[in-house]
N, C-alpha and C positions, 0 to 999 in steps of 0.2 A: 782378159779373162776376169769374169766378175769374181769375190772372195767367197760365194757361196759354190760358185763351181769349183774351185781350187782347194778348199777347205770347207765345205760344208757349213761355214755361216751366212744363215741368211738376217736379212731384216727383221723376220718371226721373232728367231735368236734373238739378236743384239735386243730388240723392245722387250723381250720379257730379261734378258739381263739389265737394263735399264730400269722397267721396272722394279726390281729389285737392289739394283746397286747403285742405279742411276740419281740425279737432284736438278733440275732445275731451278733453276734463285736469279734473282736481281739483289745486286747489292749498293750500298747508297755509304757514297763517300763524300765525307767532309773536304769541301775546295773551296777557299775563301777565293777564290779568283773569280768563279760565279756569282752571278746574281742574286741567287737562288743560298747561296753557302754551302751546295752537294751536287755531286752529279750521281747517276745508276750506269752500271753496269751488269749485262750480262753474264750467265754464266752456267754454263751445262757439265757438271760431271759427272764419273763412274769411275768409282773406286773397288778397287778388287786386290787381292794379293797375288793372285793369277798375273802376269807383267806380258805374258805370251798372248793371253785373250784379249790382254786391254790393247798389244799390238794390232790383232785381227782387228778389231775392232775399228781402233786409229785407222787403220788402211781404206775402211769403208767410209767413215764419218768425218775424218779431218782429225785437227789438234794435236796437243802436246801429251806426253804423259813425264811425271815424277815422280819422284819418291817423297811421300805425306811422312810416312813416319819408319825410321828404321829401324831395324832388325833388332830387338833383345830378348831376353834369357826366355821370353815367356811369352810373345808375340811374334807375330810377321811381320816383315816386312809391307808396308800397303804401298799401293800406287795409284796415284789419280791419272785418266785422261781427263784434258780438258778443253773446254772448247768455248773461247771468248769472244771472237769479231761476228757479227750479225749474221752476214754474207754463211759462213759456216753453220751456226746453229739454226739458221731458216732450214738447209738444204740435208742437215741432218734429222730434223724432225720430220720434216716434209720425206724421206723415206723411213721412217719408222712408225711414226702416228699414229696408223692404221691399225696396228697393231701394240698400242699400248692401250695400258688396260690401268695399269694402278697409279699412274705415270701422265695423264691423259690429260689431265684438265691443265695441271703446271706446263705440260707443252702448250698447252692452247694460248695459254696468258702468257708465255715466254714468246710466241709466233705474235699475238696480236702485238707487245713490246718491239722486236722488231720491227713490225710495218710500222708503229707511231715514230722509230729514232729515226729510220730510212728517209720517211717522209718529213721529220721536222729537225732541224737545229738546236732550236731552242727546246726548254724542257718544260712539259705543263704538269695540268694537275693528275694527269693519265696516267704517267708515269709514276707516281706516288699510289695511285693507285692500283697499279698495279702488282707493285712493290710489296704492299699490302694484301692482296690476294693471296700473291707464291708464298709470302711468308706464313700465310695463315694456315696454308696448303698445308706447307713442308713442318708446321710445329710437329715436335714428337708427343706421343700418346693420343693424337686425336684421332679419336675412332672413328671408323671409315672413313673418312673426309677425302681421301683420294679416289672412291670408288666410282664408277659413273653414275 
């Protein structure tokens, strides 16, 4: 039973809650063990204080969720799902994409990442640039830059 027949989320859903709650990012870590002195990694979340939607959610797209920051006198608790190995964030974009809107170009450069790691071992200059894209995407205050 798909999770849109059981509970009324569909794909629509989760992209515009992504949209909104959602980040796609690469992020670039210091490893002296590389040639290079960094490697990237992926990484797709959605952070909500809802813990029950970011389940539905999980159920359709994969990953983990945890607790980002707890509970005090004056905030919520939040929760991230999140979603790291390749294999997952291809197959969770590839059903949503269609249907993102504000959210759309960082899948696109998070998807093209992807094919370049699948396909290569070693790490070139793609990856840095691409690095550079999602980050420029996701700064805050920049105006419309997410839209298509």
């Amino acid at each position: 039973m798909s999770i849109e027949k059981e509970y009324g989320l569909s794909h629509v859903y989760i992209a515009g809650f992504v949209d909104g709650e959602g980040c796609f990012s690469i992020h670039k870590h210091q490893d002296k063990r590389i040639k290079k002195g960094y490697t990237y990694f992926p990484k797709f979340t959605i952070c909500n204080t809802d813990k029950n939607t970011l389940k539905l959610i999980q159920k359709e797209l994969g990953g983990r969720i945890f607790v980002s920051t707890k509970e005090h006198h004056k905030t919520k608790c939040t929760y991230n799902l999140a979603i790291q190995d390749l294999k997952t964030i291809k197959e969770a974009i590839d059903k949503i994409s269609a249907f993102l809107i504000l959210k759309k170009k960082q899948a696109g450069i998070m998807l093209e990442y992807c094919k370049i790691r699948k396909e290569n071992k070693n790490y070139s200059e793609k990856e840095e640039k691409l690095y550079q894209e999602i980050k420029k995407l996701n700064k805050r205050g920049t105006e419309g830059i997410g839209y298509p």
